[in-house]
GUVEXTOR-600410 format. One record per residue (C-alpha): x, y, z. Coordinates in steps of 0.001 Angstrom, whole numbers, padded with zeros to 6 digits, always signed. Layout:
XYZ ...
***
This chain:
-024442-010492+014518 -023064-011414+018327 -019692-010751+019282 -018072-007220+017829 -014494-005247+018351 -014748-001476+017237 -012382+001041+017683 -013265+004414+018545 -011762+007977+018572 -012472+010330+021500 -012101+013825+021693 -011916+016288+025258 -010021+014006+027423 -008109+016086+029582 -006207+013650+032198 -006086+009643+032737 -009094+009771+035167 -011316+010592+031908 -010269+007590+030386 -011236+005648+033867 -014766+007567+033637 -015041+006673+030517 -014144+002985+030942 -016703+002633+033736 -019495+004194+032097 -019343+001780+029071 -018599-001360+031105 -021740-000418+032966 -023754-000982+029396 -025484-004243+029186 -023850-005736+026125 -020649-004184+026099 -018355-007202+027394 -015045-004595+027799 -013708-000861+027365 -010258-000307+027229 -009422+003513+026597 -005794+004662+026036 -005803+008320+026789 -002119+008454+025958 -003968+007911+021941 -007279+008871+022981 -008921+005814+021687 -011279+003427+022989 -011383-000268+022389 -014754-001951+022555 -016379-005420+022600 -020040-005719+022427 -022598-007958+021763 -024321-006505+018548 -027624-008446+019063 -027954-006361+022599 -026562-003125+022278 -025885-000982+019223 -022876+001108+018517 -024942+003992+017787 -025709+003607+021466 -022258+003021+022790 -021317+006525+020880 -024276+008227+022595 -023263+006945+026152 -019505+008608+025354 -021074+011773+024673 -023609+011862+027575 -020307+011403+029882 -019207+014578+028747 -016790+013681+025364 -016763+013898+021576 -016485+010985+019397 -013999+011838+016355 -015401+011485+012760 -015248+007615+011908 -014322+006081+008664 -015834+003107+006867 -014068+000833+004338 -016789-000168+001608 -016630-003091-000854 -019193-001772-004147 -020287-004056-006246 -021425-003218-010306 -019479-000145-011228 -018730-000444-014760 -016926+002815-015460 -014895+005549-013796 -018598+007644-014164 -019976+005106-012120 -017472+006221-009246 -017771+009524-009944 -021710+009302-009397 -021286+007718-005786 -019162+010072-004545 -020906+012871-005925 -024192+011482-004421 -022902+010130-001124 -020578+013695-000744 -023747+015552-000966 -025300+013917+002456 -024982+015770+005098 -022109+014076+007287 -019926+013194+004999 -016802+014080+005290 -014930+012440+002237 -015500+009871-000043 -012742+008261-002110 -014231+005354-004519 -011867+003164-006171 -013096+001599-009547 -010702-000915-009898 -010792-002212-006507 -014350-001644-006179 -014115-000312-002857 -014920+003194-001410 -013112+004685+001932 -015790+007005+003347 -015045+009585+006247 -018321+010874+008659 -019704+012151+011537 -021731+009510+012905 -023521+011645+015232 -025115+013249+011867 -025446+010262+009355 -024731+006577+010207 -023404+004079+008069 -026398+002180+007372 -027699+005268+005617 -024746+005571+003736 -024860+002283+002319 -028815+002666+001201 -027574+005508-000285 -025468+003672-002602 -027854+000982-002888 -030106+003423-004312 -027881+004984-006595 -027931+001177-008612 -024757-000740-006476 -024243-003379-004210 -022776-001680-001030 -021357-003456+001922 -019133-002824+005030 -015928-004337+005019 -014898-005584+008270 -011943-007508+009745 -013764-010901+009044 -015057-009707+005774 -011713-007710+003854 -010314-010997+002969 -012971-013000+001370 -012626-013149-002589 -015692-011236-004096 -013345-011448-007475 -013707-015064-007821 -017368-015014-007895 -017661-012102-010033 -015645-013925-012456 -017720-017753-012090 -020861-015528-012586 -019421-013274-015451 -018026-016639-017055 -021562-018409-016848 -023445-015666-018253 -020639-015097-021179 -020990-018795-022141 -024561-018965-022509 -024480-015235-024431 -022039-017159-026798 -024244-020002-027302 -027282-018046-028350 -025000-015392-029810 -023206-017827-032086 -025423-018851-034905 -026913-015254-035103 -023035-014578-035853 -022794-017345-038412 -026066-015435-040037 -023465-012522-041149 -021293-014646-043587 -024655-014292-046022 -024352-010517-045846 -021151-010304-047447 -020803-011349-051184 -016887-012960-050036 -018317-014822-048017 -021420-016373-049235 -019830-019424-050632 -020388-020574-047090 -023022-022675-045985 -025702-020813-043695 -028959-023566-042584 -032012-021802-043133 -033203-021873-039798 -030924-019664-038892 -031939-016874-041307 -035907-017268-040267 -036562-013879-038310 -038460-015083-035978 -035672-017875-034691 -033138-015013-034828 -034900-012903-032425 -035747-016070-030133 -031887-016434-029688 -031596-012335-029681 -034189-011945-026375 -032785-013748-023371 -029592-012559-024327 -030638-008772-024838 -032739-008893-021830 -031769-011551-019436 -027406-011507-020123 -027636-007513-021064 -030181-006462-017661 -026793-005291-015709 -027036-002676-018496 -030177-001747-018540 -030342-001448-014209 -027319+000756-014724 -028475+002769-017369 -031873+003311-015144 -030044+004578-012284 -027863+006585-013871 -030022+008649-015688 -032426+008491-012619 -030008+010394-010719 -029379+012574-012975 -025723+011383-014890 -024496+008322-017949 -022174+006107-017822 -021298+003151-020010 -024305+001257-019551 -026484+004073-020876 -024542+004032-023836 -024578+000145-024257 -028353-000276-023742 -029281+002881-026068 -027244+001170-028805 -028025-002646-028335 -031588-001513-028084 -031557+000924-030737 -030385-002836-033055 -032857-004987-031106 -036296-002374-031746 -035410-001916-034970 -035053-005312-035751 -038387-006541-033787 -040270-004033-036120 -038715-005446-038889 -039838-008457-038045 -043548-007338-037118 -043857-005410-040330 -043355-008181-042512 -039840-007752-043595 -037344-010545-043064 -034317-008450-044416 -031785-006266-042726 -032167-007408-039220 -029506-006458-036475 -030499-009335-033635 -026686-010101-034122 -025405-006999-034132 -027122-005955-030207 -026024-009881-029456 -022538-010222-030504 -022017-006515-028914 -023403-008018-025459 -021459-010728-025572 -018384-009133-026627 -018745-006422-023957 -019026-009700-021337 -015732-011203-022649 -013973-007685-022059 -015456-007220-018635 -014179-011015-018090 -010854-010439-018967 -010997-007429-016792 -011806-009604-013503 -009335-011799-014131 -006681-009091-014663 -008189-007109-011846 -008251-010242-009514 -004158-010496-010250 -003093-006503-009627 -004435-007364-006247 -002672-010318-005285 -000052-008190-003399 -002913-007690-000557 -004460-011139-000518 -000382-012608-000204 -000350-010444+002787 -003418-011205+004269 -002376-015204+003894 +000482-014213+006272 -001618-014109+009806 -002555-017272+011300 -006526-017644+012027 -005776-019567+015160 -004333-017913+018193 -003077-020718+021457 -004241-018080+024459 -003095-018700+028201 -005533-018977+030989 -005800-020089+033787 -002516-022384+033278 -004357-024134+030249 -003828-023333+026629 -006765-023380+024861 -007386-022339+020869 -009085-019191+019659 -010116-017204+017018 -007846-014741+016486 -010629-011395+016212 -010832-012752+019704 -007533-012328+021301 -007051-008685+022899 -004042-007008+024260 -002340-008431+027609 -003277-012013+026718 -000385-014228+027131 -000286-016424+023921 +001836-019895+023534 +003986-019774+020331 +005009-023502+019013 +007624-024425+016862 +007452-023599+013356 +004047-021513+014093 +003336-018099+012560 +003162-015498+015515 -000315-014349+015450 -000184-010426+016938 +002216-007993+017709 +004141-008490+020922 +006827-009292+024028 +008516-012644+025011 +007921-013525+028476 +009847-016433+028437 +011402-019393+026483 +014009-018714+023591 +013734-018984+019787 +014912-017946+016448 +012549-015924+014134 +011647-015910+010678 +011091-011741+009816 +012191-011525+006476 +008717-011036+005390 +009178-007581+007229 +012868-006917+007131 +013825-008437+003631 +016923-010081+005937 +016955-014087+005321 +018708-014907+008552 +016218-015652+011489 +016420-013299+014375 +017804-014686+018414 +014057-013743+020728 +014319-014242+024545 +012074-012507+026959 +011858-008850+026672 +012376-008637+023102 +009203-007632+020561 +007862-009900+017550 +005364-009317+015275 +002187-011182+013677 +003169-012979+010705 +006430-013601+011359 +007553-017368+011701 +008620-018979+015102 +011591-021348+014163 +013036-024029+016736 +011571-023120+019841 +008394-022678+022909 +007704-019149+023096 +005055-017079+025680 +004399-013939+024624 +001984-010710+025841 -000037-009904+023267 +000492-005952+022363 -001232-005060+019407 -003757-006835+018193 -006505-006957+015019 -005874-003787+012720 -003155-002491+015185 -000196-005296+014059 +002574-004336+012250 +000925-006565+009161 -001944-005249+009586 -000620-001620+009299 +001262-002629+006245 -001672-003968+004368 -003682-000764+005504 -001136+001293+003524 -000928-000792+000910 -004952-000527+000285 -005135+003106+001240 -002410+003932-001419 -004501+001598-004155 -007649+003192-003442 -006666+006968-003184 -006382+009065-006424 -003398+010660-007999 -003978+014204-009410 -003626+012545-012570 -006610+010510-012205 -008824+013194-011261 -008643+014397-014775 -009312+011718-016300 -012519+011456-013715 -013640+014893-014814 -012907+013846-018746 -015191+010212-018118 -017905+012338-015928 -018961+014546-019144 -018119+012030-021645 -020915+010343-021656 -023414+012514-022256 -021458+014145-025445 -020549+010963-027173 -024995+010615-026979 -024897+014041-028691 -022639+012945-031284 -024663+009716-032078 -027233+011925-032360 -025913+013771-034740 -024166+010939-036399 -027739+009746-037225 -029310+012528-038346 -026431+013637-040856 -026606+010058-041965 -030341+009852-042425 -030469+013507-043699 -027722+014490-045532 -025303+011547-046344 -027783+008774-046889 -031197+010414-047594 -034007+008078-045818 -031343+005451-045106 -032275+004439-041725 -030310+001278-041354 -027285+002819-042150 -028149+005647-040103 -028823+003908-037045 -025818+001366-038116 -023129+004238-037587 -024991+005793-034485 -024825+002550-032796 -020991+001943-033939 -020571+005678-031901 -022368+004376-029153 -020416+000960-028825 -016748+002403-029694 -016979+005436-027040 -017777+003593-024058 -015006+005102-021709 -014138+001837-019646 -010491+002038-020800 -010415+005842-019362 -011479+004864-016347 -009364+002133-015386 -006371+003864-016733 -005217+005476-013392 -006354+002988-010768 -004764-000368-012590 -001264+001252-012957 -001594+002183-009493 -002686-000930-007979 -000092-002444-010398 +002724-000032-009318 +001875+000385-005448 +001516-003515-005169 +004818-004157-006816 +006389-001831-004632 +004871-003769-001042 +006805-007032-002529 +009884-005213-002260 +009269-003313+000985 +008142-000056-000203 +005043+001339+001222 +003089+003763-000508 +000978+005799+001884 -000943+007308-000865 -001604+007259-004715 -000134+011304-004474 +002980+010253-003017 +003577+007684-005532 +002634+010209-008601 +004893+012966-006721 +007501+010878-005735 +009198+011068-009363 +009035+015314-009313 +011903+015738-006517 +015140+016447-007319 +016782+016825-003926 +017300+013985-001956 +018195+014616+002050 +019546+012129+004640 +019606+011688+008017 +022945+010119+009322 +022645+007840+011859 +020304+004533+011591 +019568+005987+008342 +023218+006215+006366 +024787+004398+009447 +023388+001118+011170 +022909+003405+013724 +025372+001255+016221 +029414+001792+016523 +031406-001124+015564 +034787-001694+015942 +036836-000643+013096 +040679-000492+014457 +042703-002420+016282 +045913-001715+016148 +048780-003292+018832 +052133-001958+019672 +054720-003756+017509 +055985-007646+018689 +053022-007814+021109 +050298-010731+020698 +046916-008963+018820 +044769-011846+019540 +045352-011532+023419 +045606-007909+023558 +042076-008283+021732 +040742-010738+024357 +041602-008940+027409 +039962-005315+025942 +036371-007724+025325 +036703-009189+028574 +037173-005816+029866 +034519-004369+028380 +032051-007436+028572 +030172-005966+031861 +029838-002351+030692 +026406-001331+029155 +027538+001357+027293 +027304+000947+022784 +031297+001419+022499 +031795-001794+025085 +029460-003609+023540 +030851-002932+020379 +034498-004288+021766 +032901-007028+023399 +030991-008192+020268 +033812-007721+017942 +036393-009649+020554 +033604-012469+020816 +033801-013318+016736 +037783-013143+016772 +038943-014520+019723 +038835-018361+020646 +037177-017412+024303 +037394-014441+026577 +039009-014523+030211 +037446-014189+033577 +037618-010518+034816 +038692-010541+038363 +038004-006571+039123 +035907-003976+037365 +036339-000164+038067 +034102+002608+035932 +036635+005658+035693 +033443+008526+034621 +035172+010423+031748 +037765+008732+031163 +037084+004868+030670 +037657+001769+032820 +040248-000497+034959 +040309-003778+035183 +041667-006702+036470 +042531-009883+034480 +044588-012906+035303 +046620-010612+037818 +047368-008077+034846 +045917-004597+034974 +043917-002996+032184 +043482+000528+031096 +041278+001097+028143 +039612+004270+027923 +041227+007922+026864 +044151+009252+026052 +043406+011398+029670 +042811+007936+031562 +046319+006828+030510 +047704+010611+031611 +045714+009638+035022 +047964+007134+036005 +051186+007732+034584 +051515+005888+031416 +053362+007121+028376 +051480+006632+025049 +053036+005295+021791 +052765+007434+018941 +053997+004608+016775 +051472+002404+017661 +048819+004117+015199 +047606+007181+013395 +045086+008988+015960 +045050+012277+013712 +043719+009913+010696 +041302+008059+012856 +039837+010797+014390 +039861+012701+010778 +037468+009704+009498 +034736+010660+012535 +036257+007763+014839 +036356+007127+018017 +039470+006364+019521 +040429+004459+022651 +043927+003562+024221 +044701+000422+026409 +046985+000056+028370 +048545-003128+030426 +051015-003331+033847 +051826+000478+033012 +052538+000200+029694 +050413+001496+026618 +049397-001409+023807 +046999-001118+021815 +044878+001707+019976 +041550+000992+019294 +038931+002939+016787 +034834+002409+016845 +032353+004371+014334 +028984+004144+013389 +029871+002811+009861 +027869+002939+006901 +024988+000293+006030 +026436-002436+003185 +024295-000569+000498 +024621+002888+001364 +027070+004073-000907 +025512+001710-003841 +022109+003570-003103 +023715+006891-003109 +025708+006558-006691 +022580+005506-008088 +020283+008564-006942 +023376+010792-008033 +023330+008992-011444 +019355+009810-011978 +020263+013490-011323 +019209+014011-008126 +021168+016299-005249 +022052+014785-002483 +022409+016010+000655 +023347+014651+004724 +022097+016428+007083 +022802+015432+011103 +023449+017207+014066 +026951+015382+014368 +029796+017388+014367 +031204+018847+010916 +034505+016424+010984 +032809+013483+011887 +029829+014047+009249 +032142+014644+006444 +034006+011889+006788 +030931+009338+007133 +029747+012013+004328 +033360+010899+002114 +032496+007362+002851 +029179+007349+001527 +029948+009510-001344 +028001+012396-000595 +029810+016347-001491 +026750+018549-000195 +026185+018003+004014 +024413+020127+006818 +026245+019664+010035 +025497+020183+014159 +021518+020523+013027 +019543+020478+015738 +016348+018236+016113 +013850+020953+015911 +015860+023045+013390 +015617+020278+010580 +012525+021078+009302 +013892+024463+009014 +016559+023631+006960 +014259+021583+004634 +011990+024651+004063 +014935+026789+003083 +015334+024260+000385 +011827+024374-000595 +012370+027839-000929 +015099+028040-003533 +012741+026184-005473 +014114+022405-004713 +011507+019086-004763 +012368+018089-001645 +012739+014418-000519 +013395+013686+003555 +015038+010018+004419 +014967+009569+007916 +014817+006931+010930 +014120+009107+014400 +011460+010791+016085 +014080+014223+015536 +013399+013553+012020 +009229+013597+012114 +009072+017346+011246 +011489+017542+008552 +009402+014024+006860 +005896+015837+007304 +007324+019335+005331 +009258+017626+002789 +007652+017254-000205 +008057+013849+000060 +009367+012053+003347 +010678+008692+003474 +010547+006792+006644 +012932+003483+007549 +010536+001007+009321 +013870+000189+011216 +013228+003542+013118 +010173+005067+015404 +007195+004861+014550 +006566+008687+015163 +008623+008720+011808 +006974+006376+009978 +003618+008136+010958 +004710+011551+009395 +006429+010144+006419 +004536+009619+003077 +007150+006239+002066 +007405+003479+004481 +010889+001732+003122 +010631-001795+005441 +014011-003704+005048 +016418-000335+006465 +018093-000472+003012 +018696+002511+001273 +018517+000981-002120 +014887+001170-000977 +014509+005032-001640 +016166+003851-005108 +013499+001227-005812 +011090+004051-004459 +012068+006992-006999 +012087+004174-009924 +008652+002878-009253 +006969+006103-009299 +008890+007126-012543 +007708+003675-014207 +004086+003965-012876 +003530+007206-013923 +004652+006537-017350 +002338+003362-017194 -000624+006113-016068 +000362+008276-018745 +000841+005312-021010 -003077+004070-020698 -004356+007908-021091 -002919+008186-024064 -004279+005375-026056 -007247+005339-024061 -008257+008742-025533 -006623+008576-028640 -008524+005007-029275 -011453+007550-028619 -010655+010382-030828 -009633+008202-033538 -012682+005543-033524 -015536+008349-032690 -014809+009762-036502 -014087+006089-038153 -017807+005262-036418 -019527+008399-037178 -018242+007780-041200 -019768+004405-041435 -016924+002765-042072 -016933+000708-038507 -019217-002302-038172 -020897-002316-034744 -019737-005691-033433 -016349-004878-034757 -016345-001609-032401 -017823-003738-029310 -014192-005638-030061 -012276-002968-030033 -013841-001494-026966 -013586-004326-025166 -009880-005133-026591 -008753-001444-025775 -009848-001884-021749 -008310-005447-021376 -005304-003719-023200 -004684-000864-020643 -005592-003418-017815 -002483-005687-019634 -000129-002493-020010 -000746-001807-015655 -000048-005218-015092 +003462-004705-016740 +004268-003481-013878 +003783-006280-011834 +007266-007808-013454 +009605-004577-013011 +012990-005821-011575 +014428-003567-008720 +016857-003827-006288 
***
C-alpha cells in the first residue's frame, strides 16, 4: 500500500476557477498529499496515501464538489487462460456486469484492457469476477507492467513437465510390448504390473493435470468449454477405464500411458508456447529497459536521489554525463549533446541548451544538464510509445473475432462428435468394443483442442506490431494494422511531411568575375541578426561554406522588401527585386534564371553591393533525403498517390515534380482537407492521410487510415491511427509492408490451424490416430503457428 499517483478524468468544468475548487477540495482530504488539475485537459493528478484514504473516496469528494468523473480504464494481467474460449468467457462474463463499458482480453499477452464507470462497479469487483470465473486476475500498475510473469510461468511449467516426464516415461516404454515390431525390446516386468503403472499414472493425472481439471470446472460452471474440458474428459475417460481394469481383475489393455504421455505432451506444447510467447514480447520489455529507475531531483540547492514514480511535473532534475534522461522535459541551463536515436532513428546526437525539450530515455552525452520536469510517469514520450505499442498487441483485428466466434462453439461440438465417435464405434463399427471405442473418442478429444485457433491472430499481431515499434512504426490498434494493407490511395501533406518543413538555401549564383565566397559571406553576415526562416537559412548555409563571417556595422529591416546593411564600409541590399527598384539599382538578367527558379516553387532574393546588383540567391523548402525513394516504392505496390497542400499550384507542382508525384491538390485550406479526403472516399478510394500539422488532424481522423509523423504536433499524432517516429517517409513504406506480411501471417495460422482440425477430427474419429500421437500433433500444431508469428520478428524493412 502507502504512497499512490492516479490519474483522473473530470467532466463539467466550465472555467480555470473549477479546476482551483477542485484542487482545494482534494488537498483538504487527509491522505491526499497533492491535486494538480489541468483544466486546459480536464484531468486531475493525484497522490495519496492508500493506507488512509481510498480512491473510491477521492472520486466521491469530486462529485460532491459538483463534477463528473469520466469512465476509467484498468490494464489487467490474467493468469491461466489456455485457449482463445478462455478469453472469450471473461469478457463475456465481465461485459455482462453492470458498469462495464468494454472489455478487450488478449490471450497471448494474457492481459485484459477493461473500460468502467467506477461510480457503478469498482475494480476490485471486477477482478473477483474473474477470479471466479477460474483466473488469476491482477491490476497492472506503473510499478507492476514491467515485472516478468513469463519467466515464472515458464520455471513452473518446466518443473512440472520434468517430473510428468519422469513418471510418464516408463509407462511410455510399456507401449513397445503392444506392438508385435517392437517386442524384440526389452520391457522389466515391473513396469507392466498394473498396479505400478497406475502409481506412476496418479500424481501425474491428478497433481501435473489439476490446471485441467480447475479449468474444466469453471468452465462448465459458468456455463461454456474450452480446452481443458476437452483434455480432462479424455485423459480421464483413459485413466477410469484403466483403474477399473485394474479393480476388476484384468491386467490387460490399460491406458495409464495413454492419459500420461497426453499430459505431458500437452505441458511440453504449452512450454514451448511461453517461451515463444515470452520472445514476441520482447519489443515492450526493450522499451521499458530504456527509462532510468533513478531520478537526481533539485531541492533546496541539494541533489538528492529518487524513485522515479516519485518525481512530478515542475521538479527541476540534474542530468549527468552519459545518464539516461528520466522524464519528459526543458533545459534550464548547462549545454549538452543528446543521444535520441532511440526516438528519431537519426545516429547523430542532438546540440540541448536551455529552452530546448528532451525526452525520458534518451541519453545525455558530454555534459551537466538542469532540466523542469514536464511530463512525467505514463505521460513521457516513452511511455506513450509503449502504451501504443501494448494497446495495438492487445486489441483485436476483425479477423480475429472470427476466429473467437469459431473457438467459442468449438468446443462443445468437437464433445458431440466424440460422442458420436464412440457410440458408432461401440455400436456399429466395433460391436461391444469398448477400448477401441473409447480409444478413438479420446484421439477426437486430444486432436481438436483449439489452442492453435486461438493464438493464431494475437501471435502474428504481437509478432507484426512489435516488429514494426523497432523500426519506428506505431500501431495504434490491431484494426489499423489489419486495414492498413486495404488502401489504395495514398495522400500527402507537403510541408514537414514531403519537405523538412524548413527553407534551405538552394542557389547562389554571383554576377560573372566577382568573388562567390565573399559575396556569400557578406549575405550571412547580413542576415545573421534577422529571425525570420529565409535568414536563417542564408546564415546557416554561409556558416558551413565560408571560413568566418564579418562584423555587421548597421542593420536596417526594409518591411516588404528585405534588408540594408552595413559591412566593412560596403552597403548591402539583399531582399526583392522591388528593394533593389527602391533605391535605384539596375538588376542583371545575366546573372541567373529567375523565371526557372521561381518555376521550381523558389524563393528568390537579389543582393546588391555600393549600388550595384551581385548576386541572386534561391531558398525552398526541399524535399526530405528519402522522399522520392518512399514515393517510387508506394507507386510500385500500386498505390495512387496524391499531394495535397494549401501552397500555391506552381510551387506545389514543382516540389510535386521533385518528389515524383503526377496527381496534387493545391491552395487547400486547413479546414477544407478533410473535405477533400471524403470526396475520395466517395469515389470509392481506401484512403490513406500522411501528415505532420495540427491543419492536418481532420483529414488523419476521416481517412481510412491516417498516418501521423512524430516530427509534427501532437494534435496529429492523437487523431492519426500510425505513429511513423523517425520523420522518414520510407516509414509509411515499412508501414503498408508490415500489415501486408502480418496479415498473410494471420491468414497463414487460420488456415492450418483449421485445416489441422478438419483433417485430424476424421483421421481420429476412424481409429486410425493413436491418442498420444494426437496430443503431439496438437501440441506440435500450436508451437507451429506460435513459430510461423514469430517469422515476423526477422522481416527486413527499410
Amino acid at each position: 500500500m502507502g504512497e499512490h499517483k492516479k490519474e483522473i478524468e473530470i467532466t463539467g468544468m466550465s472555467c480555470a476557477s473549477c479546476a482551483n475548487r477542485i484542487e482545494k477540495g482534494l488537498n483538504r482530504l487527509d491522505g491526499v498529499s497533492s491535486a494538480n488539475v489541468n483544466f486546459a485537459t480536464e484531468k486531475a493528478l493525484i497522490m495519496f496515501d492508500s493506507d488512509q484514504i481510498k480512491l473510491s473516496e477521492v472520486e466521491q469528494q469530486i462529485r460532491k464538489l459538483g463534477f463528473d468523473v469520466l469512465k476509467e480504464e484498468a490494464h489487467l494481467d490474467i493468469h491461466g487462460m489456455t485457449c482463445a474460449a478462455c478469453s472469450a468467457r471473461i469478457e463475456k462474463v465481465v461485459s455482462r456486469m453492470p458498469g462495464i463499458e468494454s472489455i478487450h482480453v488478449n490471450l497471448a499477452l494474457e492481459t485484459a484492457h477493461v473500460l468502467y464507470d467506477p461510480a457503478v462497479v469498482k475494480l476490485p469487483e471486477i477482478l473477483q469476477r474473474i477470479q471466479k470465473v477460474g483466473f488469476e486476475a491482477s491490476e497492472r500498475t506503473e510499478d507492476t507492467a514491467s515485472t516478468d510473469h513469463r519467466q515464472q510461468e515458464i520455471s513452473e511449467k518446466t518443473r512440472k513437465l520434468i517430473i510428468s516426464a519422469i513418471l510418464s516415461l516408463p509407462l511410455l516404454w510399456t507401449m513397445f510390448a503392444h506392438f508385435s515390431f517392437t517386442s524384440w525390446m526389452y520391457v522389466p516386468a515391473l513396469f507392466m504390473n498394473p498396479y505400478f503403472q497406475w502409481a506412476l499414472a496418479t500424481p501425474v493425472q491428478f497433481w501435473i493435470g489439476a490446471t485441467f481439471y480447475k479449468g474444466a470446472y469453471s468452465a462448465l460452471r459458468n456455463g461454456s468449454a474450452n480446452m481443458d474440458v476437452l483434455v480432462s474428459l479424455g485423459t480421464s475417460a483413459a485413466y477410469f477405464y484403466s483403474v477399473y481394469l485394474v479393480v476388476s481383475g484384468s491386467g490387460h489393455g490399460l491406458y495409464f500411458e495413454t492419459s500420461a504421455v497426453l499430459i505431458t505432451l500437452i505441458l511440453l506444447g504449452k512450454l514451448f508456447e511461453a517461451r515463444a510467447k515470452g520472445r514476441s514480447s520482447e519489443a515492450i520489455q526493450k522499451l521499458m529497459k530504456l527509462q532510468p529507475q533513478i531520478a537526481i531531483v533539485e531541492k533546496d540547492g541539494t541533489a538528492k536521489e529518487v524513485p522515479i514514480h516519485e518525481v512530478l511535473a515542475g521538479d527541476v532534475l540534474v542530468i549527468r554525463p552519459g545518464a539516461s534522461i528520466p522524464v519528459d522535459g526543458i533545459v534550464l541551463s548547462g549545454s549538452s549533446a543528446v543521444d535520441e536515436s532511440m526516438l528519431t532513428g537519426e545516429s547523430l546526437p542532438v546540440d540541448k541548451e536551455s529552452g530546448d525539450d528532451v525526452f525520458a530515455a534518451t541519453v545525455n552525452a558530454n555534459g551537466s544538464l538542469r532540466i523542469e520536469a514536464g511530463n512525467v510517469g505514463k505521460d513521457t514520450m516513452l511511455s506513450n510509445i509503449i502504451r501504443v505499442v501494448e494497446e495495438a498487441q492487445g486489441s483485436k483485428a476483425p479477423i480475429q473475432r472470427l476466429a473467437d466466434r469459431i473457438s467459442g462453439i468449438f468446443v462443445p461440438i468437437v464433445v458431440g462428435i466424440a460422442l458420436i465417435t464412440f457410440f458408432v464405434w461401440y455400436f456399429a463399427v466395433a460391436p461391444g468394443d469398448f477400448a477401441s471405442s473409447l480409444t478413438s473418442m479420446i484421439a477426437v478429444l486430444v486432436i481438436a483442442c483449439p489452442c492453435a485457433l486461438g493464438l493464431a491472430t494475437p501471435t502474428s499481431i504481437m509478432a507484426g506490431s512489435g516488429r514494426a515499434a523497432e523500426e519506428g512504426v506505431l500501431f495504434k490498434t490491431a484494426e489499423a494494422m489489419e486495414q492498413t494493407r486495404s488502401i489504395d490511395t495514398i495522400v500527402f501533406d507537403k510541408t514537414g511531411t514531403i519537405t523538412k518543413g524548413l527553407p534551405e538555401l538552394t542557389d547562389f549564383h554571383s554576377r560573372h568575375g566577382a568573388a562567390r565566397e565573399t559575396l556569400l559571406a557578406l549575405a550571412a553576415a547580413s542576415e545573421s541578426d534577422s529571425e525570420h526562416p529565409v535568414a536563417k537559412a542564408i546564415t546557416a548555409y554561409g556558416m558551413t561554406h565560408t571560413t568566418s563571417l564579418p562584423s555587421v556595422e548597421k542593420f536596417e529591416a526594409i518591411p516588404g522588401f528585405g534588408i540594408r546593411t552595413s559591412i566593412g564600409g560596403q552597403t548591402i541590399l539583399l531582399g526583392t527585386k522591388n528593394l533593389l527598384s527602391r533605391y535605384d539599382v539596375k538588376t542583371d538578367s545575366s546573372i541567373a534564371s529567375i523565371e526557372q527558379m521561381e518555376g521550381e516553387g523558389k524563393t528568390v532574393m537579389f543582393m546588391a553591393v555600393d549600388g550595384v546588383h551581385e548576386a541572386v540567391i534561391a531558398v525552398a523548402d526541399t524535399i526530405k533525403d528519402t522522399s522520392k525513394q518512399a514515393i517510387t516504392e508506394l507507386r510500385s505496390m500500386g498505390l495512387d498517390v496524391i499531394m495535397l497542400t494549401g501552397d500555391q499550384q506552381m510551387t506545389a507542382e514543382a516540389i510535386a515534380k521533385t518528389a515524383g508525384i503526377d496527381h496534387v491538390i493545391a491552395g487547400v485550406l486547413p479546414d477544407r482537407k478533410a473535405e477533400v479526403i471524403q470526396s475520395l472516399q466517395a469515389e470509392g478510394k481506401r484512403v490513406a492521410m500522411v501528415g505532420d500539422g495540427i491543419n492536418d488532424a481532420p483529414a488523419l481522423a476521416v481517412a481510412d487510415i491516417g498516418m501521423a509523423m512524430s516530427t509534427g504536433t501532437a494534435v496529429a499524432m492523437e487523431a492519426a491511427d500510425v505513429t511513423l517516429m523517425h520523420g522518414d517517409l520510407l516509414r509509411v513504406v515499412d508501414t503498408i509492408r508490415m500489415s501486408n506480411l502480418t496479415v498473410r501471417n494471420i491468414k497463414q495460422n487460420l488456415f492450418w490451424a483449421l485445416a489441422y482440425n478438419s483433417i485430424g477430427i476424421p483421421i481420429a474419429a476412424a481409429g486410425l490416430l493413436a491418442p498420444w500421437v494426437a496430443g503431439a500433433a496438437m501440441a506440435f500444431s500450436s508451437v507451429s503457428v506460435v513459430l510461423n508469428a514469430l517469422r515476423l520478428q526477422r522481416v527486413k524493412l527499410n
